[in-house]
C-alpha positions in Angstrom: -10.6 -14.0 32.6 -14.2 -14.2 30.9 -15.1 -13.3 27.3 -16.4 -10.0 26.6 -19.5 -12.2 25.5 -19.9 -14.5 28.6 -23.1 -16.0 29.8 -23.9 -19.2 31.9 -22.0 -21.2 29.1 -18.6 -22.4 27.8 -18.2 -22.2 24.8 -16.9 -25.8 23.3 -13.1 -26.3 22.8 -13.6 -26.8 18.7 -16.0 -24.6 18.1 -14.4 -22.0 19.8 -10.8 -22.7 18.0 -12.4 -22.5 15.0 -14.2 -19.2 15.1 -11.2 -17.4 17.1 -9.4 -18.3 14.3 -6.0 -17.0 13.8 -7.5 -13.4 15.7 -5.6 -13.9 18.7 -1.9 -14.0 16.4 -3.2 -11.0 14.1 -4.8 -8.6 16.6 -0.7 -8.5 18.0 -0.4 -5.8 15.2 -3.3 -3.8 16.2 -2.8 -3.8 20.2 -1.9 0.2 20.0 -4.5 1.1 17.5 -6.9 -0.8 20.0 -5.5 1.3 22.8 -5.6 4.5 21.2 -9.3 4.0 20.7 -10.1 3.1 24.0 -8.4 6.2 25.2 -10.7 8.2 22.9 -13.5 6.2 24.2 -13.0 7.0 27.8 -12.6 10.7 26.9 -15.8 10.5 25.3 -17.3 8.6 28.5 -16.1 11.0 31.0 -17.8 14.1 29.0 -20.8 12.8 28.6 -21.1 11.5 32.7 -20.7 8.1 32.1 -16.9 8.1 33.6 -15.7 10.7 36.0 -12.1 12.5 35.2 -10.1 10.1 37.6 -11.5 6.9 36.4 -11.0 7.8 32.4 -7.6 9.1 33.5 -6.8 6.1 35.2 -7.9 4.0 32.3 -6.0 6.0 29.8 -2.4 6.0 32.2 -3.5 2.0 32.2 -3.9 1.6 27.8 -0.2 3.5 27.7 1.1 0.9 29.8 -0.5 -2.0 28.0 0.9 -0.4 24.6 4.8 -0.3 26.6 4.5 -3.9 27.3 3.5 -4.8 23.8 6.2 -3.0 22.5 8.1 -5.0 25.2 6.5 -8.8 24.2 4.6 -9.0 27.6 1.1 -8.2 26.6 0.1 -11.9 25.3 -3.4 -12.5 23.6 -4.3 -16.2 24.1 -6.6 -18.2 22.4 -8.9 -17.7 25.2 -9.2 -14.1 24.6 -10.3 -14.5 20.8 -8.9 -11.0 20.4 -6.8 -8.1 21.0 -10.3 -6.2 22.3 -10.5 -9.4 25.0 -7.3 -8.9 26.3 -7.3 -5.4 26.7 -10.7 -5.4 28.5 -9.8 -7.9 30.9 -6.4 -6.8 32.0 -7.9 -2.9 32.3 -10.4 -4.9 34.8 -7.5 -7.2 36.2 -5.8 -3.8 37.3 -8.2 -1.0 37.9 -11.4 -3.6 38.7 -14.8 -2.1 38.6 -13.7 0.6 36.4 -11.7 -1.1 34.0 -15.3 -3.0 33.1 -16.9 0.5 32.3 -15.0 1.0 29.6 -17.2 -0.6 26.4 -20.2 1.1 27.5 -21.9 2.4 24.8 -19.3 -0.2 22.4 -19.8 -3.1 20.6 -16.7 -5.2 19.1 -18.0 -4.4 15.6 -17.1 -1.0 16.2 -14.0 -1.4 17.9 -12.6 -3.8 15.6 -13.2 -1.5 12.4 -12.2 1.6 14.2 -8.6 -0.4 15.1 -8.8 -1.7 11.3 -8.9 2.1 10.2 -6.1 3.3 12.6 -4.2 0.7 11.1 -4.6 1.4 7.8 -4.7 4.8 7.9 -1.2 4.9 9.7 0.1 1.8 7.1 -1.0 3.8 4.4 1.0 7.0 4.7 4.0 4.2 5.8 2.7 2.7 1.7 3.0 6.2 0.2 6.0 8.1 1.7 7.4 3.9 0.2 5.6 4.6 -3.1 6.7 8.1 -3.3 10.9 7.1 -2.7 10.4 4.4 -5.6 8.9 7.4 -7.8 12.1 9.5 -6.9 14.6 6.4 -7.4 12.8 6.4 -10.8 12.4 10.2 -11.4 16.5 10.4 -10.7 17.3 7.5 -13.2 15.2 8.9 -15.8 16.8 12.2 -15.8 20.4 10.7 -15.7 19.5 8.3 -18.5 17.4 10.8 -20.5 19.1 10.5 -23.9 20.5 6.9 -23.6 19.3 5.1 -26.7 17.4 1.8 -26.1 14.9 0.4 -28.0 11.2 0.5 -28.1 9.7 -3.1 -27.8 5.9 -4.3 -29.4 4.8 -7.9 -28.9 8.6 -7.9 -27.6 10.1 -7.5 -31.2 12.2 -4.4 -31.9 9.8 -1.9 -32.6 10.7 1.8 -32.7 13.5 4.1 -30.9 13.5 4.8 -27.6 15.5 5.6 -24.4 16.3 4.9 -21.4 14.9 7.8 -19.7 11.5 7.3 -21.4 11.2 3.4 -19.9 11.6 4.8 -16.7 10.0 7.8 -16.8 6.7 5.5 -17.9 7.3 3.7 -14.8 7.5 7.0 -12.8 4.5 8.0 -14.3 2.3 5.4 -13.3 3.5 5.5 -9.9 2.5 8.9 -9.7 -1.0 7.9 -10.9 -0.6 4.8 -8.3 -0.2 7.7 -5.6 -3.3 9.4 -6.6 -5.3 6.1 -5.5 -3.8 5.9 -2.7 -4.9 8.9 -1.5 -8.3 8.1 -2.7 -8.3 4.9 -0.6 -6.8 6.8 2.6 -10.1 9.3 1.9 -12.1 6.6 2.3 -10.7 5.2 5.3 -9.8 8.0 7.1 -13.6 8.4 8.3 -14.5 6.9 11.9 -17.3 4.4 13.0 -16.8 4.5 16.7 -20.1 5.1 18.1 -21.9 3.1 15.6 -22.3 -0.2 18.0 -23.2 -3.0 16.5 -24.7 -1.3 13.4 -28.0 0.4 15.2 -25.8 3.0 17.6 -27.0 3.2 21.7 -29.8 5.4 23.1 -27.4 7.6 24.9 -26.3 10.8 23.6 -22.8 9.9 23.0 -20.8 12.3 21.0 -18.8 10.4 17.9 -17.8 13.6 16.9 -15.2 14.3 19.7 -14.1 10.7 19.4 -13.3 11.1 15.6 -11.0 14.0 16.3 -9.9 12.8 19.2 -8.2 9.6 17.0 -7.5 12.2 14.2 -9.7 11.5 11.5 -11.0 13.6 8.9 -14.7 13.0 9.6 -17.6 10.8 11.2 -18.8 8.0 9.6 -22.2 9.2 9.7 -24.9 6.4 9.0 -24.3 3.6 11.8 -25.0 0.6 9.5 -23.1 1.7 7.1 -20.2 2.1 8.9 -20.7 -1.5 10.0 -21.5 -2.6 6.0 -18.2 -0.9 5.3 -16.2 -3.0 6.8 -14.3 -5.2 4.3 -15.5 -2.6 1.9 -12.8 -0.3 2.9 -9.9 -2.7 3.4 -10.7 -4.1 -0.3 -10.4 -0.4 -1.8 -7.1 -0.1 0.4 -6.0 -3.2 -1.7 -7.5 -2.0 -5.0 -4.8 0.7 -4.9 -2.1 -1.4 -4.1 -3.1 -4.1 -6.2 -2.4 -1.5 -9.1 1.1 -0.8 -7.3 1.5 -3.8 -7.4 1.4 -5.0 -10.8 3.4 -2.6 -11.7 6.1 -3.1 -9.7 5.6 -6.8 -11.2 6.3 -5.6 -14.6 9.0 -3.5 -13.8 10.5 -6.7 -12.4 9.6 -7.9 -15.2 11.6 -5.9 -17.2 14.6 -5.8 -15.1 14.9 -9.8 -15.4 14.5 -9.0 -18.8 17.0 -6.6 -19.7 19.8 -8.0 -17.2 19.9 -11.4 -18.8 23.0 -11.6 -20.8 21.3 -12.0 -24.2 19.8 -8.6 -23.8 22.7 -7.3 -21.0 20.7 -3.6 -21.1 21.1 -3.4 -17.3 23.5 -4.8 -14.2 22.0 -6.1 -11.5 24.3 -5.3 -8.2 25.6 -8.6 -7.2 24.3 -7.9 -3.6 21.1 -7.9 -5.2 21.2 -11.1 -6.5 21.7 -14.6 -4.8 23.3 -17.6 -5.9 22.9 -20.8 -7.0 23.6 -24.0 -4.4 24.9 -25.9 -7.4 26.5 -23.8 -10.5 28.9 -21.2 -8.8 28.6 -18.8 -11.4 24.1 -18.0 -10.8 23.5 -14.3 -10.0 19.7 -14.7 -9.5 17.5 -11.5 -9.5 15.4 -13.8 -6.5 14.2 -10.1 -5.6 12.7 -9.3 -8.4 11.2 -12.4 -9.1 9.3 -12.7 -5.9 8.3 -9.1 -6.4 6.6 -11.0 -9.5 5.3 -13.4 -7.4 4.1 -11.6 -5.0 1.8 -9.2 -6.5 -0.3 -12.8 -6.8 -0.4 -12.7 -2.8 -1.6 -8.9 -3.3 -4.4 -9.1 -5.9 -5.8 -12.6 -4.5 -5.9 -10.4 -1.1 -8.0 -8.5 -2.9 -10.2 -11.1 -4.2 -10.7 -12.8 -1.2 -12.3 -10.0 0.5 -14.5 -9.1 -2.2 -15.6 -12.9 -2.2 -16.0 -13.1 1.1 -18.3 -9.6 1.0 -21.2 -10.5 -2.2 -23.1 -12.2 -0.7 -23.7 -11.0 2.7 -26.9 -9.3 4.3 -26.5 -5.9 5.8 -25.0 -5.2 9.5 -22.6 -7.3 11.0 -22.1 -10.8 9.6 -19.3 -13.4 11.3 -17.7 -13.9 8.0 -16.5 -10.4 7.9 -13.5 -11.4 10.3 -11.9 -13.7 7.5 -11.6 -10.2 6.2 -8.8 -9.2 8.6 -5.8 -11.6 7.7 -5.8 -10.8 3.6 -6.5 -6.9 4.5 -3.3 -7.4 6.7 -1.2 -9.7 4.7 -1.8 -7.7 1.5 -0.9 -4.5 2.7 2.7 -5.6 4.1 3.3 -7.9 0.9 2.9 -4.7 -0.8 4.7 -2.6 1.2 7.7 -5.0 1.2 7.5 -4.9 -2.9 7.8 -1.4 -3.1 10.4 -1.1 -0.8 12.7 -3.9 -2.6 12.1 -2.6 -6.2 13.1 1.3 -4.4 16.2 -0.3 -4.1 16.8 -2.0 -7.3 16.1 1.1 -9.0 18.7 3.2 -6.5 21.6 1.4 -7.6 20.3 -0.3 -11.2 23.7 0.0 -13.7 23.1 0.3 -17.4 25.1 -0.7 -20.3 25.4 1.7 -22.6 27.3 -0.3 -25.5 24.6 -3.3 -25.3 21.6 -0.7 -25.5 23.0 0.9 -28.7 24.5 -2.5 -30.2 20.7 -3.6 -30.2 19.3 -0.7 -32.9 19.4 -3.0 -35.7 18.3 -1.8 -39.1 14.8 -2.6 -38.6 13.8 -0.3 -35.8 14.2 2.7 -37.8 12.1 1.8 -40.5 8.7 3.9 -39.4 10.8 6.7 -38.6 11.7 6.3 -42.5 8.6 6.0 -43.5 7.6 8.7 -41.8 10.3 10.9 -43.3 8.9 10.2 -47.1 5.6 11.2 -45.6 6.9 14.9 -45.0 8.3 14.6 -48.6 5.0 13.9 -50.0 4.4 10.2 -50.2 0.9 9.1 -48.9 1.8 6.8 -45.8 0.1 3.4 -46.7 3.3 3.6 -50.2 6.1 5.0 -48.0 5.3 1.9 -45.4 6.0 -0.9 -48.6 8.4 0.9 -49.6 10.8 1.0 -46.5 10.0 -2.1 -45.8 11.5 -3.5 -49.1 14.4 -2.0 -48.3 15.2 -2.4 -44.8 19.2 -2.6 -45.7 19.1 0.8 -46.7 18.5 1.6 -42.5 21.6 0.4 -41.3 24.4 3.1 -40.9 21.9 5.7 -39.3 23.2 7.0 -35.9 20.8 6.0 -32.5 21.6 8.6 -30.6 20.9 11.1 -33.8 17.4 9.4 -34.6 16.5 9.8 -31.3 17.0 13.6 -30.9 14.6 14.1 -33.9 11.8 12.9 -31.2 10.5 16.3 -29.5 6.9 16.5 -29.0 5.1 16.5 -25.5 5.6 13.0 -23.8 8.6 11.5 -26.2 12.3 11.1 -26.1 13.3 14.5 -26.1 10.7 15.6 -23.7 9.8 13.6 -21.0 8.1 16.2 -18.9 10.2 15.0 -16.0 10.0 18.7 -14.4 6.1 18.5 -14.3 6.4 14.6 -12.9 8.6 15.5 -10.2 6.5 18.7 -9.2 3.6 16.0 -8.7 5.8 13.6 -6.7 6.6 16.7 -4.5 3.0 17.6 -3.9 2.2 14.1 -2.9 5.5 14.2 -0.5 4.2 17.4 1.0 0.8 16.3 1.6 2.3 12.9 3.1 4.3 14.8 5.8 0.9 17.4 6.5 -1.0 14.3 7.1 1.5 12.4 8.8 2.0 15.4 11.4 -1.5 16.4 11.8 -2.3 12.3 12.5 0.6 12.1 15.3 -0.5 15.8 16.7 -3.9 14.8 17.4 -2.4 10.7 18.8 0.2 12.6 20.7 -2.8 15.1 22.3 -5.0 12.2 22.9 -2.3 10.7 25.2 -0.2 14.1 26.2 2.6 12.8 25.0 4.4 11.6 21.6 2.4 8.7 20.7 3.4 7.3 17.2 1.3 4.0 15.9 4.4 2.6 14.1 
């Protein structure tokens, strides 16, 4: 079958290896997102008279069946093809014949590619936060169970100050609530379509993008046709802006847990099904998962870099480099997704040790509550702080879990907030399952019938 771009030529074996690239092996994950908007195209076609009801019926029976023998491993994209767009084009035409090549009138594969790129992301994302949003509730729950349990407040990694338990993961709960609010930024951002825009100059036909954008579900247009084309690698490195913050964090909550499982601090218990071995010294229990979580947020961020490289330099409207943006957009969002999920699970079943936690307040971390105290008694700050720390041996009998109670202001030990955090974490649950129905509702409409991306 031809190339959506055949002439009187072939193109030469190298050439044509090198700038199909690894397109042919990605566009597997975005053969129903493809679909989906060539259903919305022909719907479009048919109203405007460029497609009568049978033939865009016919079409649309024919992309459902392409989508079934995906899901079944019999729709193949070759080398040949270059890409998913290819493929579906030519076997449309392979089936339904003249019809089948009416169907990227008024298209170009600029369009078509970012409009599967934003189904995509827009479907992985809500996948990312209802993800990011069970790691918040793994967190929320420990915190509260936790909320008094001593443990102490580290600077520069030295014993610092008293702390708890509830407090070190309410922190972590906090920021993944913050994490959830860029999400949702990012998913604003993408959730805009550019079908219609062509190859960055739109068509002198009156198509109607708007019907098109609702048929696929998306909040709005993508109005100005070159941009929509400029935006491409734009929005995919926003998408991995957020979840280059997830994912940092979820590399210093690994971090952490390494930490404060290794027997010389023995705060926390690792499950042992959590942990592999070692293939020489029988007695390793490796926290490999929480390691690679630390590894991995590299693979996320340099995602991230690698588009915005690739993007600084270019002129405006549609440039060849902007496929290299496809493979990191892709990779980084599943490398994400698959550190969130893994660090949900540490936290579900994470053991603490209450004994090691307390046996760590050594005489030292209570010296600025000290101080402190001879503040309220009427020494200036700057004497109480020599003071106390002439005498640090005068600290040790005092009680953890009674220094720790004296800690009630907004944010501290004593009150976390925890009620106000989960109240956000439900709000970000409930607008995950609006958006999440109203996304299938208008898929499912598009195809009459239940039609799910994942």
């Amino acid at each position: 079958m031809s190339k959506l771009w055949q002439k009187d030529y072939d193109l030469n074996c190298e050439v044509e290896a090198f700038t199909v690239g690894n397109d042919h092996l990605l566009d597997r994950e975005l053969v129903n997102a493809d679909c989906l908007g060539s259903m919305a195209q022909a719907r479009m076609l048919a109203k405007i008279g460029i497609l009568t009801a049978e033939e865009a019926e016919a079409l649309v029976r024919e992309l459902k069946a392409v989508v079934r023998l995906a899901r079944k491993g019999e729709f193949v994209i070759r080398l040949q093809d270059e890409d998913v767009h290819t493929a579906v084009e030519n076997h449309l035409t392979q089936v339904l014949g003249e019809v089948g090549k009416k169907i990227h009138t008024c298209r170009s594969r600029n369009d078509q590619v970012i409009v599967d790129l934003r189904l995509y992301g827009k479907d992985r994302l809500l996948s990312i936060i209802a993800d990011v949003a069970t790691l918040a509730g793994a967190l929320a729950r420990f915190s509260e169970k936790h909320r008094l349990l001593p443990m102490v407040g580290r600077t520069h990694m030295q014993r610092a100050m008293p702390s708890t338990v509830g407090l070190w993961a309410g922190a972590y709960l906090e920021s993944m609530l913050d994490n959830l609010d860029l999400l949702w930024a990012a998913y604003q951002v993408n959730d805009q379509c550019p079908l219609g825009s062509a190859a960055s100059y739109g068509v002198p036909i009156p198509i109607d993008r708007q019907l098109t954008s609702d048929l696929l579900g998306f909040a709005r247009v993508q109005n100005n046709v070159l941009y929509a084309n400029n935006s491409r690698g734009k929005t995919e490195s926003v998408i991995l802006s957020a979840l280059a913050q997830v994912a940092v964090d979820l590399s210093r909550l690994a971090q952490d847990l390494i930490l404060f499982s290794m027997p010389e601090f023995g705060y926390f218990r690792l499950p042992k099904d959590l942990c592999s071995g070692s293939s020489i010294m029988p007695q390793k229990r490796n926290p490999c998962g929480a390691e690679l979580v630390r590894a991995k947020t590299a693979d996320v961020t340099t995602c991230l870099v690698r588009i915005l490289e690739i993007l600084k330099g270019l002129p405006s409207g549609y440039n060849r480099d902007l496929q290299e943006t496809k493979e990191p957009f892709m990779k980084g969002m599943a490398t994400a997704q698959s550190c969130v999920r893994i660090m949900a699970l540490m936290m579900e079943r994470l053991e603490v040790v209450p004994e090691a936690l307390r046996a760590a307040f050594h005489p030292e971390v209570y010296a600025t509550d000290r101080a402190l105290e001879l503040v309220v008694e009427g020494v200036p700050f700057r004497d109480a702080y020599r003071e106390v720390g002439l005498h640090l041996e005068d600290l040790a009998n005092l009680d953890p879990d009674q220094v720790i109670k004296q800690r009630t202001h907004q944010g501290t030990s004593g009150d976390l907030g925890l009620e106000a955090a989960i109240a956000r974490l439900e709000s970000h649950q409930e607008r995950h399952d609006r958006e999440r129905e109203r996304f299938d509702q208008a898929l499912g409409k598009l195809c009459g019938e239940e039609w799910p991306l994942r």
